[in-house]
FIVEXDO-865680 format. One record per residue (C-alpha): x, y, z; residue in three letters. Coordinates in steps of 0.02 Angstrom, whole numbers, always signed. Layout:
+--------+--------+--------+------+
!   east !  north !     up ! resn !
+--------+--------+--------+------+
!      X !      Y !      Z !  ALA !
...
+--------+--------+--------+------+
***
This chain:
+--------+--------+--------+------+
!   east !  north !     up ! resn !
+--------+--------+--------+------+
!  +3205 !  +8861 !  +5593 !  UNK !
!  +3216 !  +8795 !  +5424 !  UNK !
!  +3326 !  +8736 !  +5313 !  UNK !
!  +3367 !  +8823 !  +5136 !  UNK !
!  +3223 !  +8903 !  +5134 !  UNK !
!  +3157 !  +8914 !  +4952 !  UNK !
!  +2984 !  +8976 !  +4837 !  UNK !
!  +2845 !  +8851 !  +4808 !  UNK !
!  +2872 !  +8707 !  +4685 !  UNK !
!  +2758 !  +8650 !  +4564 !  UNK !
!  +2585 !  +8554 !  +4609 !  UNK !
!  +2600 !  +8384 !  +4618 !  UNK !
!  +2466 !  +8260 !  +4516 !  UNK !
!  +2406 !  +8084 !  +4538 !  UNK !
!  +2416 !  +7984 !  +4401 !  UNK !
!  +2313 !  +7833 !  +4372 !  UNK !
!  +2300 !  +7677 !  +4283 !  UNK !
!  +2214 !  +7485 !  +4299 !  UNK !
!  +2298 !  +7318 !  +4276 !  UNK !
!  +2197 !  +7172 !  +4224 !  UNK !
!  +2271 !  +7022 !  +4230 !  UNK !
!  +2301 !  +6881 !  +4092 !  UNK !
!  +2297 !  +6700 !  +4157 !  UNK !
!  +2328 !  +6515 !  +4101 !  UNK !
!  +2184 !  +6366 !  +4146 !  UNK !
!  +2294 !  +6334 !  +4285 !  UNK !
!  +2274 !  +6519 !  +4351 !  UNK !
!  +2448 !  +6574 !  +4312 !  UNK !
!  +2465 !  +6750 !  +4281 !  UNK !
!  +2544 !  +6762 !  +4128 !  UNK !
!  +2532 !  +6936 !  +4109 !  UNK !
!  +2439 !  +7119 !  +4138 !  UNK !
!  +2339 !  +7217 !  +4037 !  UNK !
!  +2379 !  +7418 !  +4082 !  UNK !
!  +2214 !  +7512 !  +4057 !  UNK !
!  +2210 !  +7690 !  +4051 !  UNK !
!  +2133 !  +7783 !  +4204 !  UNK !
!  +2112 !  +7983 !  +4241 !  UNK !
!  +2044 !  +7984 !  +4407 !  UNK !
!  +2000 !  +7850 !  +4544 !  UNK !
!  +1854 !  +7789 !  +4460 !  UNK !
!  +1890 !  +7606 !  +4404 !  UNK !
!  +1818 !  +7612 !  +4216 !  UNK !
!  +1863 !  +7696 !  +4074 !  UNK !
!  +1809 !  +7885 !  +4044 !  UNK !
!  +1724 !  +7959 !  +3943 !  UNK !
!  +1749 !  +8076 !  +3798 !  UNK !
!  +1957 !  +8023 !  +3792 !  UNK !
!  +2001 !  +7944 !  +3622 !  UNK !
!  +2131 !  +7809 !  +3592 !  UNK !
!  +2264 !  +7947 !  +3555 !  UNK !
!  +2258 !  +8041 !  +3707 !  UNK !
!  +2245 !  +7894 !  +3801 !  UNK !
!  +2412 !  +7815 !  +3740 !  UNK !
!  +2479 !  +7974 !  +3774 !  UNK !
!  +2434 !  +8008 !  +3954 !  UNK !
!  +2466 !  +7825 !  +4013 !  UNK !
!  +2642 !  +7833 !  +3926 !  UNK !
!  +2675 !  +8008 !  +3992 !  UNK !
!  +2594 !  +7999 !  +4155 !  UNK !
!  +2660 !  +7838 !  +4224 !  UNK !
!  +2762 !  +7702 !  +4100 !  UNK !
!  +2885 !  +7845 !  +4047 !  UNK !
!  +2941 !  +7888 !  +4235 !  UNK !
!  +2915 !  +7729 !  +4302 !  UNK !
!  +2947 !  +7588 !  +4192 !  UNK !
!  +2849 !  +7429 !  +4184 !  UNK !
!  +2898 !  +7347 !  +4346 !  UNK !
!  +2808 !  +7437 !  +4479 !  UNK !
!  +2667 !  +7378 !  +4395 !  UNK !
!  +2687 !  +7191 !  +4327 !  UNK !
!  +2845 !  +7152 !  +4402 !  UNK !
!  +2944 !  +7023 !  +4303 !  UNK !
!  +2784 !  +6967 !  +4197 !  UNK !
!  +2731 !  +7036 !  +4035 !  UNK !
!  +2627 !  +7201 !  +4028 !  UNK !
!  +2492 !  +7209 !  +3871 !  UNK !
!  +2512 !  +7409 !  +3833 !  UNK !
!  +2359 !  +7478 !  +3719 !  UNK !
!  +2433 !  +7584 !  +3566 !  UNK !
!  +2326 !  +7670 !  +3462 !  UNK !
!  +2398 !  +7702 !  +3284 !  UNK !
!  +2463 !  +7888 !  +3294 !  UNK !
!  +2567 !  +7837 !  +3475 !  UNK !
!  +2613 !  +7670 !  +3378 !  UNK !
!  +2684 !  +7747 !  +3221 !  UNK !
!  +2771 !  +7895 !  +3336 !  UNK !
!  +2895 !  +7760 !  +3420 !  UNK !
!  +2832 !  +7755 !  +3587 !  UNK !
!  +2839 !  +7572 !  +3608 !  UNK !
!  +3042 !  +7606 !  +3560 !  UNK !
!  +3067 !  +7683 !  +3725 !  UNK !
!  +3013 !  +7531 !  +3827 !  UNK !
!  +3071 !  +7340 !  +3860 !  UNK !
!  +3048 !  +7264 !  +3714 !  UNK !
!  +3073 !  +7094 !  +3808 !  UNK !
!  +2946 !  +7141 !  +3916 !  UNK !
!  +2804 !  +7226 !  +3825 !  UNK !
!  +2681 !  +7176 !  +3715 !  UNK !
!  +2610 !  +7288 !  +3609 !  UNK !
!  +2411 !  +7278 !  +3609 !  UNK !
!  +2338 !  +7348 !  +3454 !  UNK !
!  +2160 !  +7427 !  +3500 !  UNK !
!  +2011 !  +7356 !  +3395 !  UNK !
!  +1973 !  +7529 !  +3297 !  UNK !
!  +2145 !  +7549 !  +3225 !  UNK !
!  +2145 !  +7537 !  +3035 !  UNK !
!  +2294 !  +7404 !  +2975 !  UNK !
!  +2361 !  +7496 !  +2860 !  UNK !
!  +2504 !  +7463 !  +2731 !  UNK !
!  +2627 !  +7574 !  +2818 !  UNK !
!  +2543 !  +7508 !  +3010 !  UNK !
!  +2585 !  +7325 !  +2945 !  UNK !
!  +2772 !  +7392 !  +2881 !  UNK !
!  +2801 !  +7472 !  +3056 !  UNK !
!  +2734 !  +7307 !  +3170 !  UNK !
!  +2877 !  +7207 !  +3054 !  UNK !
!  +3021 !  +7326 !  +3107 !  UNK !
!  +2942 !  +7332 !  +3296 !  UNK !
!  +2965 !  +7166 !  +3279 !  UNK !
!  +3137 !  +7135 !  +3211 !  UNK !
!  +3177 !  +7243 !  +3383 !  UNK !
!  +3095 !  +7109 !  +3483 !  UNK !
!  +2923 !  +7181 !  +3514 !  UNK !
!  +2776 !  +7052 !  +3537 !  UNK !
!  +2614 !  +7102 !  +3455 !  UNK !
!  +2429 !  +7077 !  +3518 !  UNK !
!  +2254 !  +7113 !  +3426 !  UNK !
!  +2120 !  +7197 !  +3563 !  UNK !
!  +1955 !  +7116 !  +3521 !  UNK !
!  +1971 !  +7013 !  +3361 !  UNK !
!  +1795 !  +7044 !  +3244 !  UNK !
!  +1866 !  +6922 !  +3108 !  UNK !
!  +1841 !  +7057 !  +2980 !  UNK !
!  +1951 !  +7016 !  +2821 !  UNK !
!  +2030 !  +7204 !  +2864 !  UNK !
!  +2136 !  +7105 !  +2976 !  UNK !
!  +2204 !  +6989 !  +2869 !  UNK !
!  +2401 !  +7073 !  +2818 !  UNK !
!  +2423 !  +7092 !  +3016 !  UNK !
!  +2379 !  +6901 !  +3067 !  UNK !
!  +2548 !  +6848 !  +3030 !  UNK !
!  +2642 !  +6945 !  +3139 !  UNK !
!  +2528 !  +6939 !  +3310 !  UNK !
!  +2565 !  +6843 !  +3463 !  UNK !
!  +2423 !  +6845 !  +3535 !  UNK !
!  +2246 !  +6873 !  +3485 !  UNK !
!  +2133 !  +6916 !  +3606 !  UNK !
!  +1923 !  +6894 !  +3577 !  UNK !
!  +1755 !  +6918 !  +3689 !  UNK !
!  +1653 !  +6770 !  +3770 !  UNK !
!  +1488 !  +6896 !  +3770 !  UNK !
!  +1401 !  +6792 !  +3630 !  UNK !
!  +1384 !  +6650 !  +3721 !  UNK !
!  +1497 !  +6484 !  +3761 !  UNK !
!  +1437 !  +6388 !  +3616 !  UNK !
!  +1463 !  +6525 !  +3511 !  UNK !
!  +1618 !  +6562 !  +3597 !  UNK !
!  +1704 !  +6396 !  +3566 !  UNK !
!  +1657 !  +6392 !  +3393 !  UNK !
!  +1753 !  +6546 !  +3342 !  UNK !
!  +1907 !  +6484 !  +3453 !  UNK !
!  +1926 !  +6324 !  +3350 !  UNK !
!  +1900 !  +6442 !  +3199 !  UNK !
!  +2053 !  +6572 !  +3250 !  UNK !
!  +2145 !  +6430 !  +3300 !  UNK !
!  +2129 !  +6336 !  +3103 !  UNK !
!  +2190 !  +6501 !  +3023 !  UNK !
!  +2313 !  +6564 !  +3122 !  UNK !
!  +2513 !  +6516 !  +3134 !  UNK !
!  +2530 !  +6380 !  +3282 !  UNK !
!  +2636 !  +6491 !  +3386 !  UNK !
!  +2488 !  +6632 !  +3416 !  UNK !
!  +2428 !  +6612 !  +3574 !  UNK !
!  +2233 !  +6641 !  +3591 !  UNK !
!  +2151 !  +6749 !  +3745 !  UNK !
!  +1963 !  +6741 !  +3764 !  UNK !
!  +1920 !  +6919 !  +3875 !  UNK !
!  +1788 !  +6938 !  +3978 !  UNK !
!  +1757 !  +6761 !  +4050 !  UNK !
!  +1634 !  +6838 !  +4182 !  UNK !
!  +1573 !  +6667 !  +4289 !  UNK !
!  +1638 !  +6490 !  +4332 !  UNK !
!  +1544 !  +6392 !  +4194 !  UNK !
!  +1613 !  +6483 !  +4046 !  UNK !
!  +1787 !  +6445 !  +4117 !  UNK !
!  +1759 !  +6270 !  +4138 !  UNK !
!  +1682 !  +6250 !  +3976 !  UNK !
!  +1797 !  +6348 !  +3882 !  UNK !
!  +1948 !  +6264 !  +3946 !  UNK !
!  +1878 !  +6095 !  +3924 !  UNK !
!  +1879 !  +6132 !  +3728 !  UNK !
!  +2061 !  +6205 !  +3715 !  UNK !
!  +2085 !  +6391 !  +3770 !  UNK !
!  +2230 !  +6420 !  +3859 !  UNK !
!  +2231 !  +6596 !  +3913 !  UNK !
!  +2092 !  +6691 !  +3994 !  UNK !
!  +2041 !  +6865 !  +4048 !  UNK !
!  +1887 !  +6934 !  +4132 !  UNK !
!  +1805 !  +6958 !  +4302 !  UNK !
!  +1771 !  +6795 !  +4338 !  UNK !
!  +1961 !  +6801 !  +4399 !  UNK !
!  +1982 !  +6975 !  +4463 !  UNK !
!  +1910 !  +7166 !  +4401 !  UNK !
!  +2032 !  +7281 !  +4350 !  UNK !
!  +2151 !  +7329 !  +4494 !  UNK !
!  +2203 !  +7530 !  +4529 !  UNK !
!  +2350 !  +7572 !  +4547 !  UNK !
!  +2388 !  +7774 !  +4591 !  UNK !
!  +2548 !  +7894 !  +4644 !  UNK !
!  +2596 !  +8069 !  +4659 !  UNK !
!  +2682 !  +8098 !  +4479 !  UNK !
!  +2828 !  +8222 !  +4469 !  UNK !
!  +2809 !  +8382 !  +4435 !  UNK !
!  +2917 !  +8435 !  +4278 !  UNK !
!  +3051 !  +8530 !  +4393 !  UNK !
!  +3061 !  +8384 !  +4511 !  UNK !
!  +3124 !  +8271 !  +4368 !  UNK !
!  +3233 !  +8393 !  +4327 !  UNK !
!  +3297 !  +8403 !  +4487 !  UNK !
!  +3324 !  +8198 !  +4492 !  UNK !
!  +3409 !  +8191 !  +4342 !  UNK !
!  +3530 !  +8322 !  +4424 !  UNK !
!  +3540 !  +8226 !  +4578 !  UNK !
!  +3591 !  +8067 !  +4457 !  UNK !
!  +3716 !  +8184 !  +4365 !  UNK !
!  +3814 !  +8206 !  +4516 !  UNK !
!  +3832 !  +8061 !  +4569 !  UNK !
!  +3926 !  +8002 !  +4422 !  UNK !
!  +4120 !  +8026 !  +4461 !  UNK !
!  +4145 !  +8180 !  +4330 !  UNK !
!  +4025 !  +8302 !  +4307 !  UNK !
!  +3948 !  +8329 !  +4157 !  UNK !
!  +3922 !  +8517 !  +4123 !  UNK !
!  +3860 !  +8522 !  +3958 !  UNK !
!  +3718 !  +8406 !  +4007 !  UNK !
!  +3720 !  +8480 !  +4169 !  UNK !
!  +3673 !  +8655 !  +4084 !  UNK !
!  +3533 !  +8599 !  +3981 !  UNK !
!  +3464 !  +8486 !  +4098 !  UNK !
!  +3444 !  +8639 !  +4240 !  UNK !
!  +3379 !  +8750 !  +4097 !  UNK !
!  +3238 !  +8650 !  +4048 !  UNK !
!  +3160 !  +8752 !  +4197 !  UNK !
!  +3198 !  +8932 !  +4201 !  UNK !
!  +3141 !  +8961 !  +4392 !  UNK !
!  +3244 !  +8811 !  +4455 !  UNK !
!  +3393 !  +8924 !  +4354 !  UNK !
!  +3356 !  +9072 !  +4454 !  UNK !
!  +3342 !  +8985 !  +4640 !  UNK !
!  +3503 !  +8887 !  +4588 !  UNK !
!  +3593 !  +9051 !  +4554 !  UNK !
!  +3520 !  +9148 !  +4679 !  UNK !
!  +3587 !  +9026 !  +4807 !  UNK !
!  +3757 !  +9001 !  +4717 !  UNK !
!  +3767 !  +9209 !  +4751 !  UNK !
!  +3719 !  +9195 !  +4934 !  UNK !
!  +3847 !  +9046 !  +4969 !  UNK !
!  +3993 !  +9167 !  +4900 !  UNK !
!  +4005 !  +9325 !  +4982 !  UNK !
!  +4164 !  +9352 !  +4941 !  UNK !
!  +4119 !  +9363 !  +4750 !  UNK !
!  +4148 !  +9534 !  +4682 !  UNK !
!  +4031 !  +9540 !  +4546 !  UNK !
!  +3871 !  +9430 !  +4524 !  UNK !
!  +3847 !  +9248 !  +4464 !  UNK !
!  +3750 !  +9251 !  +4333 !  UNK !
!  +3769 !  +9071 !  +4247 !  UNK !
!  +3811 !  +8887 !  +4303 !  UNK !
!  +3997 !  +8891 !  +4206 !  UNK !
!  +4050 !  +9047 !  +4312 !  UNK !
!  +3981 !  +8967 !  +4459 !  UNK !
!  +4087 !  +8808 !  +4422 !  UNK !
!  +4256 !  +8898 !  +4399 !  UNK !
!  +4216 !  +8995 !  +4547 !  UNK !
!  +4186 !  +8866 !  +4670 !  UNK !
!  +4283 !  +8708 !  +4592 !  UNK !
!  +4197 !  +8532 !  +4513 !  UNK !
!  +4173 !  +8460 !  +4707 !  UNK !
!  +4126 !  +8613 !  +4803 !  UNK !
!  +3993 !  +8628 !  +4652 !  UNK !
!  +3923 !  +8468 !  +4639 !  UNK !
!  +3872 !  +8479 !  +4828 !  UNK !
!  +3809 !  +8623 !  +4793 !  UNK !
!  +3678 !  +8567 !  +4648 !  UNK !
!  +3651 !  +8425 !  +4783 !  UNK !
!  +3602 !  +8540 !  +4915 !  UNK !
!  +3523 !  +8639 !  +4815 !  UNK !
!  +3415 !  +8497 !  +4762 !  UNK !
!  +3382 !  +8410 !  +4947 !  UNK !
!  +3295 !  +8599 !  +4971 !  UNK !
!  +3176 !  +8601 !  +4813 !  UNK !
!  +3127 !  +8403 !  +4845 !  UNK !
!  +3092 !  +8453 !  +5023 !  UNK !
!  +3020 !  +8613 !  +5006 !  UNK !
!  +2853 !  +8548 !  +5039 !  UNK !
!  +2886 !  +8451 !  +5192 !  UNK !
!  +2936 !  +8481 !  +5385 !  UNK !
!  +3088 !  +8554 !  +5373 !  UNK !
!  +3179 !  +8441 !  +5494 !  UNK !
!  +3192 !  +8322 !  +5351 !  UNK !
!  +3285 !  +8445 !  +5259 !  UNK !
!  +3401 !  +8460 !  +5399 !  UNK !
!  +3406 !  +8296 !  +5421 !  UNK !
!  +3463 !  +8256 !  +5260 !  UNK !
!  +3608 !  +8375 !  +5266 !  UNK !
!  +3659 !  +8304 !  +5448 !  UNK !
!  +3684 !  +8132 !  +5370 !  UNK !
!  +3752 !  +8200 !  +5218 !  UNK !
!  +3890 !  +8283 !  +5323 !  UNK !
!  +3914 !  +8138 !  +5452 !  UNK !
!  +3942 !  +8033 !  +5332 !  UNK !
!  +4074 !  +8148 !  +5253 !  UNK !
!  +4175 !  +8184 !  +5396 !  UNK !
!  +4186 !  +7997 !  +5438 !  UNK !
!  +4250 !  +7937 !  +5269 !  UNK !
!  +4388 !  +8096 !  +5279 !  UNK !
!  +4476 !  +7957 !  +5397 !  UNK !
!  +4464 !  +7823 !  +5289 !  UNK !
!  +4476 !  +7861 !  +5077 !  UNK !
!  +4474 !  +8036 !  +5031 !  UNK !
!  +4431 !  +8011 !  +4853 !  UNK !
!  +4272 !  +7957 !  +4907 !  UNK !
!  +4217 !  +8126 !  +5005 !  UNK !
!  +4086 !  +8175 !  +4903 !  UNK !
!  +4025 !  +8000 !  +4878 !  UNK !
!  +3993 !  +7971 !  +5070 !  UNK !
!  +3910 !  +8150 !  +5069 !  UNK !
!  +3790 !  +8106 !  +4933 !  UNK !
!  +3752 !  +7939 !  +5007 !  UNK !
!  +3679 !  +8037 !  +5153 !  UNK !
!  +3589 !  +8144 !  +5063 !  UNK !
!  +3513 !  +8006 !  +4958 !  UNK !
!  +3446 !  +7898 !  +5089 !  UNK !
!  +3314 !  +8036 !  +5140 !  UNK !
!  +3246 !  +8056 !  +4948 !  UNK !
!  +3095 !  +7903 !  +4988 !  UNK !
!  +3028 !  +8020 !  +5099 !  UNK !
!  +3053 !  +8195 !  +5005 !  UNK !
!  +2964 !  +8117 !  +4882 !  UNK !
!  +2854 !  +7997 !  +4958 !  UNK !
!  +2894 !  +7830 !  +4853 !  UNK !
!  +2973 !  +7651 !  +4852 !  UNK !
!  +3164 !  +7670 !  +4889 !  UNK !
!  +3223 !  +7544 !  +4793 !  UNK !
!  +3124 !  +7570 !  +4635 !  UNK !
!  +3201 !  +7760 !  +4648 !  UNK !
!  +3367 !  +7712 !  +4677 !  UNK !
!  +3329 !  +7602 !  +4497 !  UNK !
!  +3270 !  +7744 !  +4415 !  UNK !
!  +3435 !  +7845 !  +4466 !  UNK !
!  +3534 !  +7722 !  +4375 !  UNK !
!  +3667 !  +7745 !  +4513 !  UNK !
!  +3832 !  +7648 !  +4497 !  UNK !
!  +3833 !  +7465 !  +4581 !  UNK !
!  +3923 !  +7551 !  +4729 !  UNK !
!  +3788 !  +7679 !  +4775 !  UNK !
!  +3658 !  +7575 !  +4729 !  UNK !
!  +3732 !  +7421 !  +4851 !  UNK !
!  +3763 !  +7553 !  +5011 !  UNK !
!  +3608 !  +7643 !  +5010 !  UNK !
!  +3487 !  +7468 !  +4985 !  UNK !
!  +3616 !  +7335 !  +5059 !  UNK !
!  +3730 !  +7430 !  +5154 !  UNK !
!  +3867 !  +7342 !  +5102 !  UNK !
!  +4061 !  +7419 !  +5062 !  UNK !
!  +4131 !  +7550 !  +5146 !  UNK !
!  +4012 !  +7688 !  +5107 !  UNK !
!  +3847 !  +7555 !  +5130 !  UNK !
!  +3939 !  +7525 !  +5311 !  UNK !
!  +3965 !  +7719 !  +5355 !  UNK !
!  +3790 !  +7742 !  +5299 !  UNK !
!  +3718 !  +7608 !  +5411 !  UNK !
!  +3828 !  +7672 !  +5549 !  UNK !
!  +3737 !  +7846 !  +5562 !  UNK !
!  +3583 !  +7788 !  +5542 !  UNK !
!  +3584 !  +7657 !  +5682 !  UNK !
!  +3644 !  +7809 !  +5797 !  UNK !
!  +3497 !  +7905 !  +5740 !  UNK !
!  +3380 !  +7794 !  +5799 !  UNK !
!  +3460 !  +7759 !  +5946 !  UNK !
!  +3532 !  +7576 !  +5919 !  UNK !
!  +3685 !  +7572 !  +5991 !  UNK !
!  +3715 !  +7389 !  +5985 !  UNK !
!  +3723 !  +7412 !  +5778 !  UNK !
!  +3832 !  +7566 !  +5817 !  UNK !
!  +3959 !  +7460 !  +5915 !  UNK !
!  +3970 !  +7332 !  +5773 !  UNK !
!  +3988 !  +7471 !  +5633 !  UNK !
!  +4132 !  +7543 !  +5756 !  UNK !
!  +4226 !  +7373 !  +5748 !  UNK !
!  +4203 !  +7327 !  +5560 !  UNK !
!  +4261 !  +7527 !  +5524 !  UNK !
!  +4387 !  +7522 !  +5659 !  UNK !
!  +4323 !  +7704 !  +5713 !  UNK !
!  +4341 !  +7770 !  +5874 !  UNK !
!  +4204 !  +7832 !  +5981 !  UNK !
!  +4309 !  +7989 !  +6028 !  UNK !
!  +4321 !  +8000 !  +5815 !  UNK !
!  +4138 !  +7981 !  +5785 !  UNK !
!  +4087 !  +8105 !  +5922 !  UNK !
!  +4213 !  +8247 !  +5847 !  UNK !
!  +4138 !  +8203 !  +5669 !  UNK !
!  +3949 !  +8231 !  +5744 !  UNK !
!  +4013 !  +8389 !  +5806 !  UNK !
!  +4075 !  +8444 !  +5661 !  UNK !
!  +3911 !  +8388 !  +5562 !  UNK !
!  +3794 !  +8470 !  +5690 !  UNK !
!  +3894 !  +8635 !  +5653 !  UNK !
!  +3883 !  +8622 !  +5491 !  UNK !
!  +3686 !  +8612 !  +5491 !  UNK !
!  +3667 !  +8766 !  +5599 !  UNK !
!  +3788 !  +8875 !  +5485 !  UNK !
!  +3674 !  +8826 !  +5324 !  UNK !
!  +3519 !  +8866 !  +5430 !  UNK !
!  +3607 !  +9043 !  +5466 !  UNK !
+--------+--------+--------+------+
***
């Protein structure tokens, strides 16, 4: 038996990348570098030139997922070359939070220098990959943060040009000496001044790796998010479900088989929402998308999903109606870490829920938080937590039972 049965989704990727990190004399991480990866080999490949790899680590990973799964609350060194630089793509992360490395072939151009400034007036920090102290670099020095240089000519050598930077630079660029590869060059080079160091004398470059989204699964989150907000938005509903012209037909072909009593076909989104109503609809799309995110797992979760999403429904019926669909979506939401095998709480971020969802499904705090917990402590069997959910709802066990009842029903009619 299985749930919503529906046609293969897209294949599913890994994306990788590395983070190095950046460290004071004290050992302090300060900071990571992100360095572009294509497969689980831990170095840099070959043949892929600065563009495409700007590209692909922006695409692939910062653009879904933000900085924070991968440097936390600390500040992530991003590599731009010049084409990804000049095309805005540092604009579309934290500015508070990224610094902008500039990669050591770039050419510092009039127009380069021009954009840094503005990047800058929008609170961008700038670093310089591998300083060569060519005069080329000269119209950029002003506006770096940092300024990061090699120890592979040798301590002596190494100090020298540190005291050097450090004479013709402004006082508040901060100076990181890169590949510090044993215990002497540290202790030497910290004894004469540098601050901040980098190399594997501290740690390699670490891996990090996940299953990226296929394109229709991020079209099917942002619909997920869409309904959740209290008023649906169908304009951005529509083009959001036709960036993906087979996720249009499944949707419609299942908006069909759920009306029966429809004489004549549906054949776009707007008749299906003055057919069936703004609420009816939205659980509908949310439905609709449990099945697509599930598609390629067992389908009890599928069904399990819906069970919760139902439970949950029929038990806030007693207590706020205006918050039906809310409760139902809660249950449906708390199975999405395992449809799509990731961290639950750096999803829920990425949902941008309201404070409300947000707080029930990773707290389970308020009313809908508490009706959440409640049905899944009975699904696992802890009745204790059940008993103390029944007293802080004031729900009856004769109430809960008929609402299980009604939930299990539910299940088996979408299965038929």
């Amino acid at each position: 038996m299985k749930c919503m049965e529906t046609g293969p989704d897209e294949l599913e990727t890994k994306a990788y990348l590395a983070r190095h990190p950046i460290l004071t004399q004290d050992y302090h991480c300060i900071g990571y570098e992100l360095l572009y990866r294509n497969s689980n080999k831990n170095s840099y490949p070959l043949k892929v030139t600065d563009e495409q790899a700007s590209l692909d680590l922006f695409l692939d990973n910062l653009s879904l997922y933000g900085l924070s799964p991968y440097v936390g609350e600390a500040m992530a060194f991003v590599n731009y070359s010049t084409a990804a630089l000049m095309a805005e793509l540092p604009g579309y992360l934290s500015a508070k939070q990224t610094i902008i490395e500039i990669v050591e072939r770039t050419t510092p151009s009039k127009s380069l220098v021009e954009h840094v400034k503005i990047l800058k007036q929008k609170g961008f920090r700038f670093a310089l990959s591998d300083f060569d102290g060519k005069e080329k670099w000269l119209p950029l020095l002003p506006e770096l943060d940092f300024i990061k240089f090699s120890a592979t000519s040798g301590v002596d050598e190494t100090i020298e040009r540190f005291h050097m930077l450090k004479s013709c630079i402004n006082a508040n660029t901060k100076i990181i000496v890169e590949k510090v590869e044993d215990y002497n060059t540290y202790k030497q080079l910290k004894l004469s001044g540098v601050e901040y160091f980098q190399g594997y004398f501290f740690s390699k470059p670490m891996m990090v790796s996940h299953q990226t989204l296929s394109p229709s699964k991020q079209v099917l989150i942002q619909l997920l998010a869409l309904c959740a907000k209290p008023d649906l938005d169908f304009i951005t509903a529509s083009k959001i479900v036709g960036q993906d012209v087979a996720l249009t037909t499944r949707l419609l072909r299942m908006v069909n088989n759920v009306s029966p009593n429809v004489n004549t076909p549906i054949n776009s989104l707007r008749q299906a929402l003055v057919y069936l109503g703004e609420l009816p609809f939205k659980k509908l799309i949310s439905m609709f998308v449990l099945s697509e995110l599930t598609v390629d797992k067992p389908s009890i979760l599928c069904c399990q999903g819906l069970l919760r999403a139902k439970l949950c429904e029929c038990i806030m019926k007693n207590y706020d109606t205006n918050k039906i669909f809310q409760a139902y979506l809660i249950g449906l939401l708390s199975i999405l870490d395992a449809a799509l095998d990731t961290d639950f709480e750096n999803l829920i971020l990425e949902l941008n829920l309201d404070e409300s969802f947000s707080e029930a499904l990773l707290s389970k705090t308020g009313i809908l938080g508490v009706i959440l917990d409640l049905v899944l402590a009975n699904e696992r069997m802890d009745f204790s937590q059940v008993s103390i959910d029944f007293e802080v709802l004031g729900l009856s066990a004769k109430t809960f039972l008929i609402c299980c009842e009604e939930a299990i029903r539910f299940v088996e009619q979408i299965n038929n």
